[in-house]
Kinemage of the C-alpha trace (Angstrom):
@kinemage 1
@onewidth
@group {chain A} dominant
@subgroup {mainchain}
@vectorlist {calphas} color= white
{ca unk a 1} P 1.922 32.985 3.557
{ca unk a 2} L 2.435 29.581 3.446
{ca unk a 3} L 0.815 26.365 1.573
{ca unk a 4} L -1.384 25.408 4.503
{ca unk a 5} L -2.774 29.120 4.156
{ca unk a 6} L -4.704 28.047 0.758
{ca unk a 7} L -5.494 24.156 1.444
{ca unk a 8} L -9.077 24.870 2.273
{ca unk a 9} L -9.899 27.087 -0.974
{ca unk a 10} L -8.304 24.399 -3.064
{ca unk a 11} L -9.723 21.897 -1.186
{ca unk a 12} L -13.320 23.228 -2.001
{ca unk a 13} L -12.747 22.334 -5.587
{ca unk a 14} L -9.850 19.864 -5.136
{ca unk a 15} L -10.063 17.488 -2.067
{ca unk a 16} L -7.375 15.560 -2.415
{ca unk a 17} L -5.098 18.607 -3.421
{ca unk a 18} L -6.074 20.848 -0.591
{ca unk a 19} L -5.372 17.450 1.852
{ca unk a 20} L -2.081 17.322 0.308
{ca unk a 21} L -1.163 21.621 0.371
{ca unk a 22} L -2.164 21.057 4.287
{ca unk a 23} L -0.723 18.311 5.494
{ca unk a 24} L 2.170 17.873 7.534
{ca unk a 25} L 5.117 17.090 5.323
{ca unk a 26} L 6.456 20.070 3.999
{ca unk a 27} L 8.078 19.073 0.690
{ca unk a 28} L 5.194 17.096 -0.391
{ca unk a 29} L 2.791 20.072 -0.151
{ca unk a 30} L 5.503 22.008 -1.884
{ca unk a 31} L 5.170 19.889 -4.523
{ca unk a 32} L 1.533 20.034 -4.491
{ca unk a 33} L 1.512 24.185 -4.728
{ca unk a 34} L 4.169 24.061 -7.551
{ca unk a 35} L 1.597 21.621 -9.389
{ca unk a 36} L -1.433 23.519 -8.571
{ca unk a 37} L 0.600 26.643 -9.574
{ca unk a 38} L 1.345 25.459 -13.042
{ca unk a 39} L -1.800 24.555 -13.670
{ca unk a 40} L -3.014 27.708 -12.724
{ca unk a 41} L -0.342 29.015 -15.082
{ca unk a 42} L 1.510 31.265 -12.319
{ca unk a 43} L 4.070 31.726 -9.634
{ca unk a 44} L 4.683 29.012 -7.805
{ca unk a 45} L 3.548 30.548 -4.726
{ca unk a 46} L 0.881 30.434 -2.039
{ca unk a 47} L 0.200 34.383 -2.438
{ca unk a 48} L 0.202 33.665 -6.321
{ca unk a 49} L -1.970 30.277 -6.260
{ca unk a 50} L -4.586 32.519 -4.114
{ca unk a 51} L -4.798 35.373 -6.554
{ca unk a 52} L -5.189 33.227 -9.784
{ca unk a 53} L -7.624 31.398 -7.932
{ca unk a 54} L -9.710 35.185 -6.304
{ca unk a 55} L -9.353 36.656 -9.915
{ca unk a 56} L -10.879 33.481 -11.901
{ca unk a 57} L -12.911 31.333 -10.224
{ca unk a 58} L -12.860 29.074 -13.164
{ca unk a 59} L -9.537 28.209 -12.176
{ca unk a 60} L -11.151 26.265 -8.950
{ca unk a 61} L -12.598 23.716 -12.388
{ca unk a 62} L -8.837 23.243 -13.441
{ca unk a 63} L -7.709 22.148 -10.431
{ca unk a 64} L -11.307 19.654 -10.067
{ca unk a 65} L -10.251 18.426 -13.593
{ca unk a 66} L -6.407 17.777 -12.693
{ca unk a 67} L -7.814 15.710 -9.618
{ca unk a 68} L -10.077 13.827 -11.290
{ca unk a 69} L -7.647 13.132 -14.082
{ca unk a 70} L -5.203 11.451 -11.417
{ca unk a 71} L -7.557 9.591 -9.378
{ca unk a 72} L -8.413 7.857 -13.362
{ca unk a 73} L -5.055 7.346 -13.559
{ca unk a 74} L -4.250 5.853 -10.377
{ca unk a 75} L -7.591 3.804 -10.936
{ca unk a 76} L -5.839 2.117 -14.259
{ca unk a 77} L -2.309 2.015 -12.080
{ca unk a 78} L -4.101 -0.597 -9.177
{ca unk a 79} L -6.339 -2.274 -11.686
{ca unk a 80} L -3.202 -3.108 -13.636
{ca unk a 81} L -1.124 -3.788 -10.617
{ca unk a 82} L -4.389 -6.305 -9.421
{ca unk a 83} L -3.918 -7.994 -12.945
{ca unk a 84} L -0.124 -8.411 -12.189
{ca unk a 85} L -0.681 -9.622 -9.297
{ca unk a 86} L -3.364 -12.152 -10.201
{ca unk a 87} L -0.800 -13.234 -13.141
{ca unk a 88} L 1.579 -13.943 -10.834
{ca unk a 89} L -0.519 -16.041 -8.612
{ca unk a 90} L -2.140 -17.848 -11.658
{ca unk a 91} L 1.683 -18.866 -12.955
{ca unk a 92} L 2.715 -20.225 -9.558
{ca unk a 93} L -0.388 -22.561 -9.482
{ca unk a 94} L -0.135 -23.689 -13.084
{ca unk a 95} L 3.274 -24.724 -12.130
{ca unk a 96} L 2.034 -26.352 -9.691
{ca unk a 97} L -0.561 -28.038 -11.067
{ca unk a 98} L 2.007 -29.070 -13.961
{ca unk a 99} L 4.509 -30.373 -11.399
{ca unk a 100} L 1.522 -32.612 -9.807
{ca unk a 101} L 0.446 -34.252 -13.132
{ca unk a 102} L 3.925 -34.810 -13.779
{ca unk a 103} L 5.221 -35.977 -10.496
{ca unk a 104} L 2.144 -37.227 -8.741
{ca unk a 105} L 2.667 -33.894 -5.881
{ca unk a 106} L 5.012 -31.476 -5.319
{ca unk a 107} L 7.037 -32.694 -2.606
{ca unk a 108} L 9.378 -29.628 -2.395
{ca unk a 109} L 6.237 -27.402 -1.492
{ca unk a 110} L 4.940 -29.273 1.004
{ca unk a 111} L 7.625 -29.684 2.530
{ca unk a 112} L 8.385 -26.314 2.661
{ca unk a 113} L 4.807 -25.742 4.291
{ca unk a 114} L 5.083 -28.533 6.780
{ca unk a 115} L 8.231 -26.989 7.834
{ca unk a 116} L 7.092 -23.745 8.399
{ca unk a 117} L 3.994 -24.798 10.309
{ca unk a 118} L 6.213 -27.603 12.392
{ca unk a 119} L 8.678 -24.573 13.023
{ca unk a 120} L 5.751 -22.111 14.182
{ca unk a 121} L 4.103 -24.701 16.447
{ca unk a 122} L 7.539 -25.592 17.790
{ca unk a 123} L 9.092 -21.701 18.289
{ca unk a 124} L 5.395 -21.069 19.967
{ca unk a 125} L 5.813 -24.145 22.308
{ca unk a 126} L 8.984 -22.800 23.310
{ca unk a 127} L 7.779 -19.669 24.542
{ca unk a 128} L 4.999 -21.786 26.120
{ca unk a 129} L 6.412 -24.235 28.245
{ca unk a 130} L 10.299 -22.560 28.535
{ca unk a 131} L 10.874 -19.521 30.207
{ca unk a 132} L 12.238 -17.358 28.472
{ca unk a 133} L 14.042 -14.039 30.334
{ca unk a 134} L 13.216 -11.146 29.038
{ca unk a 135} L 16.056 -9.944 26.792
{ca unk a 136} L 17.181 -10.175 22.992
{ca unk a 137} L 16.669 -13.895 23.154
{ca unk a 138} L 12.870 -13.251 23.915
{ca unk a 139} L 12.631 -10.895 20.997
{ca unk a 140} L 14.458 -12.846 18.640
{ca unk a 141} L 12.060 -15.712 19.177
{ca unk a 142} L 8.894 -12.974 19.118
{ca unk a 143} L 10.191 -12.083 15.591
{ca unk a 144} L 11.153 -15.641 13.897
{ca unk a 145} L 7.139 -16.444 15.261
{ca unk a 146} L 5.812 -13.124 13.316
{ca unk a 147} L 7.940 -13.888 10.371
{ca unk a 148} L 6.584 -17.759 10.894
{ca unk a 149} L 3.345 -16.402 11.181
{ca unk a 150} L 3.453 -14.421 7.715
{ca unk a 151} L 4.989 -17.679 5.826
{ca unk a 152} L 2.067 -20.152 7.291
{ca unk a 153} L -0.679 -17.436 6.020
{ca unk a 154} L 1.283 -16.811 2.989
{ca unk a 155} L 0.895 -20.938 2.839
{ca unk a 156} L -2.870 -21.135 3.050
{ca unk a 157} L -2.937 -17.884 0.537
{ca unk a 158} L -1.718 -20.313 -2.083
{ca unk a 159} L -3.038 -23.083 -1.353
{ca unk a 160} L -6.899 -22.174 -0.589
{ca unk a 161} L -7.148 -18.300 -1.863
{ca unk a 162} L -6.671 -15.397 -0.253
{ca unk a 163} L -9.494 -13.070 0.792
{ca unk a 164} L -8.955 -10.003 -1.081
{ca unk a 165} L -11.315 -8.208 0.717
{ca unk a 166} L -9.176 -8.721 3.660
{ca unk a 167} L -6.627 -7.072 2.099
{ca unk a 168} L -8.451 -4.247 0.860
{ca unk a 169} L -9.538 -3.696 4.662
{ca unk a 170} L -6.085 -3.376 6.052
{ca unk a 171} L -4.793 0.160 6.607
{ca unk a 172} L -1.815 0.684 3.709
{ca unk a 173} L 1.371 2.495 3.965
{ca unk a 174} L 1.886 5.413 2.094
């Protein structure tokens, strides 16, 4: 018997779990079983897990509790990991707010962000109006545009806000 075996029965109670005890990464959903095991308070086996959970059904509530218990938890873990964020954003524009009272602007930034943009529109010309053979030189200029790319946005991000909706939309890596 193997972890996969139980994933739908623990999945009835435990969604998340039984997603985990299926999927295709072996170690992780070994992990998962020894969890689910000592919260069930036995072996840490598939053949144990599904006896503990055919003798007490009750046990199905323990494993309902211990996922709702970490989706809380990972709830307070990207609410405080927003707030550092947001900190971090906030500090960089007081700074720069403190170097424009100071100063009159903050040269050093944008010049940084003309640069990039003046480097973007110029690497993007390039592949534009050059040809370019196909080759490492082609991908090397494909890759200083993405990395352009991600410095302009990063830019604007600062400068007008970013759209955190947008980022909530993109697919994350896990």
């Amino acid at each position: 018997m193997d972890w996969k075996d139980i994933a739908s029965t623990v999945a009835k109670a435990a969604p998340i779990l039984g997603t985990v005890l299926g999927g295709p990464v072996g170690a992780v959903a070994g992990a998962a079983g020894s969890l689910v095991a000592s919260i069930l308070g036995c072996d840490d086996s598939p053949e144990a897990v599904e006896k503990a959970i055919s003798q007490n059904p009750e046990n199905l509530l323990k494993l309902k509790e211990l996922e709702a218990q970490e989706q809380a938890r990972m709830l307070k873990w990207k609410q405080a990991q927003l707030a550092a964020e947001l900190a971090d954003r906030d500090s960089a524009r007081q700074r720069d707010i403190a170097i424009t009272r100071v100063k009159g602007g903050n040269l050093r930034a944008d010049l940084l962000a003309l640069t990039a943009m003046v480097a973007l529109v110029g690497v993007m010309a390039a592949l534009f109006m050059f040809p370019v053979p196909e080759g490492s030189a082609r991908d090397l200029l494909l890759v200083v545009t993405g990395c352009l790319i991600n410095i302009v946005k990063e830019v604007y991000g600062f400068e007008f806000g970013s759209s955190r909706g947008e980022q909530e939309a993109r697919p994350q890596v896990r």
